[in-house]
C-alpha positions in Angstrom: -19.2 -64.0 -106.9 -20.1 -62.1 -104.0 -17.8 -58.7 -103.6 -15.0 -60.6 -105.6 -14.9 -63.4 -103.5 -15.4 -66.9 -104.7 -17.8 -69.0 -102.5 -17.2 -72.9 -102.6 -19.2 -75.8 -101.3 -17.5 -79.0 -101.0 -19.6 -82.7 -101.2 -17.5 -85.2 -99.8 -16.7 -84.4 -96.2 -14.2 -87.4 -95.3 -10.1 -87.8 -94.6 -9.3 -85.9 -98.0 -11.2 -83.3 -98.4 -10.1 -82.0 -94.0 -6.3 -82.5 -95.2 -6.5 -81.4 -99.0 -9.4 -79.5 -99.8 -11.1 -77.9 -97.4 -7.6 -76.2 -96.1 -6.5 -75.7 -99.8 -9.5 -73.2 -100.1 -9.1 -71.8 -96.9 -5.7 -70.8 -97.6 -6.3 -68.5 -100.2 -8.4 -65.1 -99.6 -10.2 -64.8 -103.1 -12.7 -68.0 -102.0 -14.6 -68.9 -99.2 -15.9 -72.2 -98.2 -20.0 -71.6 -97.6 -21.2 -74.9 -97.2 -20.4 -78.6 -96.8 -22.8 -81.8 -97.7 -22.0 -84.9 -96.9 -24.6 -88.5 -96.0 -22.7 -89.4 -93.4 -23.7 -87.0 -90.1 -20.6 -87.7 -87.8 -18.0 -86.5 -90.8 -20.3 -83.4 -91.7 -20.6 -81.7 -87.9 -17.0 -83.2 -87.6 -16.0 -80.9 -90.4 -18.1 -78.5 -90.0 -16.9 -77.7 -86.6 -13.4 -77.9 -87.4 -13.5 -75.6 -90.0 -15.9 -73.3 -89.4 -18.7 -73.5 -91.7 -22.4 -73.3 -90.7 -23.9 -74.3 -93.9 -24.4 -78.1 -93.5 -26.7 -80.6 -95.4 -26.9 -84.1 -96.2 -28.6 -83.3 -99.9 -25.7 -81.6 -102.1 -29.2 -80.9 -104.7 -30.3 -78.1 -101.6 -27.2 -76.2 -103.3 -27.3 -76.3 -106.6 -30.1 -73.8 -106.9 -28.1 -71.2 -104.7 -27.3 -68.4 -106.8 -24.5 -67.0 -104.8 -22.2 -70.8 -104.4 -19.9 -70.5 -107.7 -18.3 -74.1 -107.0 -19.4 -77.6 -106.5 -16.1 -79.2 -104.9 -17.2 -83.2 -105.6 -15.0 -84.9 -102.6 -16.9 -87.9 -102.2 -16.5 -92.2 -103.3 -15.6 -93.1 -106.5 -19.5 -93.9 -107.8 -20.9 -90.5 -107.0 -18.2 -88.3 -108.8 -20.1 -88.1 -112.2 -23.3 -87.1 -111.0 -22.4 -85.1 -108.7 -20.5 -83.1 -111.1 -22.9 -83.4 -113.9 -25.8 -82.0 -111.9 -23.4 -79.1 -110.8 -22.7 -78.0 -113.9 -26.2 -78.7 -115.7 -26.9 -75.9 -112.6 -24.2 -73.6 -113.7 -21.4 -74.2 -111.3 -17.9 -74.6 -111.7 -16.5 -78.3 -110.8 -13.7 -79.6 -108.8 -14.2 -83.2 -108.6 -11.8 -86.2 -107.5 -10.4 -88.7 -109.5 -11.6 -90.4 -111.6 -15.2 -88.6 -112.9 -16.5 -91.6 -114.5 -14.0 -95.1 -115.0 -15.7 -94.5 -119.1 -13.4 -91.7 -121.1 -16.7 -91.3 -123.0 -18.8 -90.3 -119.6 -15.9 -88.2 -118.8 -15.6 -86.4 -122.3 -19.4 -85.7 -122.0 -18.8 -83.7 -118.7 -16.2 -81.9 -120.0 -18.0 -81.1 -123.5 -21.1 -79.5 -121.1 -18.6 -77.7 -119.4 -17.2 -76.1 -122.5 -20.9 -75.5 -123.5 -22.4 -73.5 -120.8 -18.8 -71.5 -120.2 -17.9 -73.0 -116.8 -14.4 -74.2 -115.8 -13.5 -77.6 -114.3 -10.2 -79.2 -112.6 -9.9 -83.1 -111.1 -8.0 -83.6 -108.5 -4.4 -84.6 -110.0 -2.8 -83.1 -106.9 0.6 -84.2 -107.9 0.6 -82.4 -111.1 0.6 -78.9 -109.3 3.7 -80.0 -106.6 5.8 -77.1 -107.0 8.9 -79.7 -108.0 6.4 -80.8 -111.1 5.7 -77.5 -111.9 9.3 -76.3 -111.9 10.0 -79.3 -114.1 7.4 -78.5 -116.8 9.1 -74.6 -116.7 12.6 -76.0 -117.6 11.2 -78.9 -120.5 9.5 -75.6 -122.1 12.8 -73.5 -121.7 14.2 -76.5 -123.5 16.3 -77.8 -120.9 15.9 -82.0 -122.0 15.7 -80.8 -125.7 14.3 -83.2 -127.9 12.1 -86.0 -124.7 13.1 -89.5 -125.7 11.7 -91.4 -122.8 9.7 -90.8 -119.9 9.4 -93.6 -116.9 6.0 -92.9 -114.2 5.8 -94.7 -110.5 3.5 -93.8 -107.7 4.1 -96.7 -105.7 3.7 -96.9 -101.8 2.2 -99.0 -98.7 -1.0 -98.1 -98.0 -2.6 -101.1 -98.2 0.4 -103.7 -98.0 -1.3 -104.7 -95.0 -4.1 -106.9 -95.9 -6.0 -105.7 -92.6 -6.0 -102.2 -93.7 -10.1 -101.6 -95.1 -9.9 -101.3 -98.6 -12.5 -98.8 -99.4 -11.9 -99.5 -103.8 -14.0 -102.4 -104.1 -17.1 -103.2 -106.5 -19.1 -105.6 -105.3 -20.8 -106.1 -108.5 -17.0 -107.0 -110.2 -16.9 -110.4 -111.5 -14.2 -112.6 -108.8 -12.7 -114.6 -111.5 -11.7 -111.5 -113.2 -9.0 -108.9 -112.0 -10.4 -105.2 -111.5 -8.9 -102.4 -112.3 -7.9 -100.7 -108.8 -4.4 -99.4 -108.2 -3.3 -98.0 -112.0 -7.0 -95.9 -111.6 -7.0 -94.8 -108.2 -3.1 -93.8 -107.6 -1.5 -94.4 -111.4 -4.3 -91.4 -112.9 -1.7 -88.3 -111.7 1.5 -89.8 -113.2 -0.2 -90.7 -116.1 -1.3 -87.1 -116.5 2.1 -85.9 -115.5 3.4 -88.3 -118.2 1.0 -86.6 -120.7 2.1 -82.8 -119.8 5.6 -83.1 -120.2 5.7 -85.0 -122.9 3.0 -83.0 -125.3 2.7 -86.0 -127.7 -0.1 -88.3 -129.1 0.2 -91.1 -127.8 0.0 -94.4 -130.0 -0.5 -97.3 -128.8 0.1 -99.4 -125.0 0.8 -102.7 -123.6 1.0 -104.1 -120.3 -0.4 -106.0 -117.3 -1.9 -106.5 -113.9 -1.5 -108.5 -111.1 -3.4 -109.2 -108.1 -0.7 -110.0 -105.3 -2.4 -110.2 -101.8 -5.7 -112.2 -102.3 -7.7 -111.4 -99.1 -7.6 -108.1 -97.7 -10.3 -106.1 -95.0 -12.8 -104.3 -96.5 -14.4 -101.2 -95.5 -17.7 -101.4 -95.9 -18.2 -105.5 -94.5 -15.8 -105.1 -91.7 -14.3 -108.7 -93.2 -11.4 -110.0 -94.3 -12.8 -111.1 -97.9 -10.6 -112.6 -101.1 -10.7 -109.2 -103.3 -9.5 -110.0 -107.3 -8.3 -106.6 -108.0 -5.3 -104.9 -109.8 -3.1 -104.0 -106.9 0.3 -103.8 -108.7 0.7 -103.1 -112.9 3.6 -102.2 -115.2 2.7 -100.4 -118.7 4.5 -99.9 -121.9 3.6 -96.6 -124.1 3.9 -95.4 -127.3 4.2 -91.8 -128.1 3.9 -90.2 -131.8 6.0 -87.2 -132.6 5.6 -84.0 -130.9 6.3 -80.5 -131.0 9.9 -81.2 -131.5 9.5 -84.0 -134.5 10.8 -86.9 -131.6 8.5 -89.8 -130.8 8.8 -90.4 -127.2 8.8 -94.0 -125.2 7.2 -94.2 -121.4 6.5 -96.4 -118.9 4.0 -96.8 -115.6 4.2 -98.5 -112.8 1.8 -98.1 -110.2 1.5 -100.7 -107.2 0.0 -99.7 -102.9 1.3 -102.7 -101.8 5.3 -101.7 -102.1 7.7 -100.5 -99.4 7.8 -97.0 -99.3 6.4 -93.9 -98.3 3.5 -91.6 -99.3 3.0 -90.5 -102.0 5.1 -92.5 -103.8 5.4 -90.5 -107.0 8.8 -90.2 -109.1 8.5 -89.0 -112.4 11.7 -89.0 -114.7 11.9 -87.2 -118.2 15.2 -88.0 -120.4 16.1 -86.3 -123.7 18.5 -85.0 -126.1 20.0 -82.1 -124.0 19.4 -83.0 -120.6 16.8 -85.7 -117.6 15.2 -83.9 -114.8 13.7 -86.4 -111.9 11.6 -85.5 -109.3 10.7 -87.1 -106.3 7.5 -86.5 -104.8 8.2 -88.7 -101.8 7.9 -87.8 -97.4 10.6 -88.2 -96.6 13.0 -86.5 -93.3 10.8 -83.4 -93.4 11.3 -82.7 -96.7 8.0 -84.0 -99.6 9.7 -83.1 -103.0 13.0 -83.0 -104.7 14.2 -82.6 -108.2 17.4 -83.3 -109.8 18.6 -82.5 -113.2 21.5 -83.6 -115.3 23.1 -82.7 -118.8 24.8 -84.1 -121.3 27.9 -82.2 -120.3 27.4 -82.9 -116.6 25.8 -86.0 -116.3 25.8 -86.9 -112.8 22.2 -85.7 -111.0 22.4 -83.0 -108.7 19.6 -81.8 -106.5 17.9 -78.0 -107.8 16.5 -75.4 -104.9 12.7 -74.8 -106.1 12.2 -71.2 -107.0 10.0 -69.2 -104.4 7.5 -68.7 -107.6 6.4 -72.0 -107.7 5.1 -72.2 -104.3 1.9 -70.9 -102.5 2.5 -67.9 -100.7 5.0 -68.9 -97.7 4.9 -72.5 -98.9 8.1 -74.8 -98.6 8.8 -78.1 -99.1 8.2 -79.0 -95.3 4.7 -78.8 -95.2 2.4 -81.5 -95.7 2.3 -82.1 -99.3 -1.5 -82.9 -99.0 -1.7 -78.6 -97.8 0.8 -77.7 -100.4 0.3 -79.3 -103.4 -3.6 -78.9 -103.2 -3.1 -74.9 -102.4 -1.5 -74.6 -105.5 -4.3 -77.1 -107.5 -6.8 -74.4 -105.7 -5.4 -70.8 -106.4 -4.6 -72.1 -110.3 -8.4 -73.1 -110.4 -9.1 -69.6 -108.6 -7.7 -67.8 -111.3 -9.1 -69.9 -113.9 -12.4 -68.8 -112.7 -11.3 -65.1 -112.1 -9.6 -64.4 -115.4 -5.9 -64.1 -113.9 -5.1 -67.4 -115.7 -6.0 -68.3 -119.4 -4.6 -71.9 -119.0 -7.0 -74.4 -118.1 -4.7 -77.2 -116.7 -5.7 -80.8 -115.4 -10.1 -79.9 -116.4 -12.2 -82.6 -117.2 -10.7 -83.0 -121.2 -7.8 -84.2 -120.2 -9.1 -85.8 -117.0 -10.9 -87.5 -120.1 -7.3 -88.3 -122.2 -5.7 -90.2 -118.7 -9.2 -92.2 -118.0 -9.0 -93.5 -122.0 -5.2 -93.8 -121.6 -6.6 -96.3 -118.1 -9.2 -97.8 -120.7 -6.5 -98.8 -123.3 -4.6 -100.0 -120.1 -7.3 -102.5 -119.0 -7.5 -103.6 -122.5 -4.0 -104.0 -123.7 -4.2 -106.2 -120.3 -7.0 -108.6 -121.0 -6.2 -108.8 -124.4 -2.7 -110.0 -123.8 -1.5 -107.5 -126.9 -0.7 -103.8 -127.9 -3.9 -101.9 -127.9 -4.2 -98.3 -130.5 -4.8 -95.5 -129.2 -7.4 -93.4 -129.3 -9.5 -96.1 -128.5 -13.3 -96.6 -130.3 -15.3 -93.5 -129.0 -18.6 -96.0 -129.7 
């Protein structure tokens, strides 16, 4: 770091990272953003301009050799996450990389294992774990607030592309059409998954479930045609959890679907136990992106909980942009990861690693028609 200052350059220079990224690391003094990279020229000088940053390219491999960048934030389409964040680190950079780093636990698990090998931290980009409502919520299941967790239930569900003329930017064109693709429980059901992971603390046993492919012909990006897409745009799963720190082996359920009424981002997560539920809402909603309600067994109607100042970026509140908040908070834990001021390494590549196999075992329990085990086969 250059006089205690941490100096970023982000690959990937598209819709999320100028409303997540970008303004996530310019909100916080201890980093900088020094350079941007991106193929595409209009995005990059648009960027560029509108943050501020002279350091442009259209090779991210002109900055790996850079002695004085300290992180490689990977912001760009699916394919390129893994080798873009596997070249950063095999140059001795810390990774921030999107969801998912490789759809293969096994590629993923490599990353991180290289990671913990050369002494460099990592984070993917489960924004929704670091909402200050989810955050709050993990602080009172440690405190002990549901007791003993008997059943957890996941959704991020919303409209994005309920419109079939909406471009759909998820598609392989390699995937086989008579065969649904995995596309909605990877690319919007990965953060409840890891949300149902943290609060729950278990090992989780074994899943079931399906897909289904509900509107058959949808725009897509890069063709500019209205095309029949086979792909997984609405799924319901069934999990299994062994017993955790408390001796109690947990139920859960996801549901993950962009083709439902409602608004962004669609996330509910709901925790139930021996002592008390918590639910938070991580929905836009009248000016207001996150709520969370708690109940008790002595008081068991929900009632809605004020968010302590804590769990919020400095001046945050709940009427931001939850793209802003929620990714200020993903960057200043990372931060002090990197620093030393944290010793927690929340959301890195391992457990980026645990919610892609969790996916995997997904996909399977699916085409099999039957409960899969989990861990899956690391062959």
């Amino acid at each position: 770091m250059t006089s205690g200052t941490l100096r970023v350059a982000v690959v990937g220079t598209g819709s999320w990272a100028q409303r997540a990224h970008i303004p996530g690391w310019q909100r916080d003094d201890r980093a900088e953003v020094v350079a941007l990279a991106d193929t595409d020229p209009a995005a990059l000088a648009g960027a560029a301009a509108r943050f501020d940053i002279a350091r442009t390219t259209a090779d991210y491999r002109e900055l790996l050799d850079d002695p004085d960048i300290d992180v490689i934030d990977v912001v760009t389409g699916n394919r390129p996450h893994f080798d873009v964040s596997w070249d950063a680190l095999s140059a001795g950079k810390h990774v921030l990389c999107e969801k998912p780093v490789h759809p293969d636990f096994r590629k993923t698990r490599q990353a991180a294992e290289l990671a913990r090998s050369r002494g460099l931290k990592t984070k993917v980009g489960f924004t929704f774990r670091y909402a200050p409502a989810i955050q709050y919520a993990r602080h009172l299941i440690d405190a002990g607030f549901v007791g003993e967790p008997y059943m957890f239930n996941g959704y991020e569900q919303n409209s994005q592309w309920i419109d079939p003329a909406t471009p759909l930017r998820q598609v392989d064109p390699q995937a086989d059409p008579a065969v649904i693709a995995v596309s909605s429980i990877e690319g919007y059901g990965a953060p409840i998954i890891d949300i149902m992971h943290w609060w729950l603390g278990a090992p989780l046993t074994a899943v079931t479930g399906t897909m289904r492919n509900f509107v058959p012909a949808r725009m897509v990006r890069d063709t500019g045609e209205m095309t029949r897409v086979n792909i997984d745009d609405g799924d319901m799963w069934i999990a299994e959890f062994g017993p955790g720190p408390t001796g109690t082996a947990a139920l859960a359920s996801i549901q993950s679907s962009y083709v439902t009424v409602g608004n962004y981002p669609g996330i509910e997560a709901r925790i139930y136990g021996s002592q008390g539920a918590i639910i938070v809402r991580l929905v836009d909603e009248f000016g207001c992106c996150q709520t969370i309600r708690t109940a008790t067994k002595s008081a068991v109607e929900f009632t809605e909980w004020e968010i302590p100042d804590p769990f919020f970026p400095a001046g945050g509140h709940s009427g931001e942009p939850w793209e802003y908040l929620f990714y200020s908070n993903l960057v200043a834990d990372f931060i002090s990861e990197i620093t030393g001021g944290s010793t927690d390494c929340q959301g890195d590549f391992g457990q980026a690693a645990l919610v892609q196999e969790t996916i995997n075992a997904f996909e399977a329990a699916h085409r099999q028609r039957a409960w899969v085990s989990f861990p899956l086969d690391p062959r």
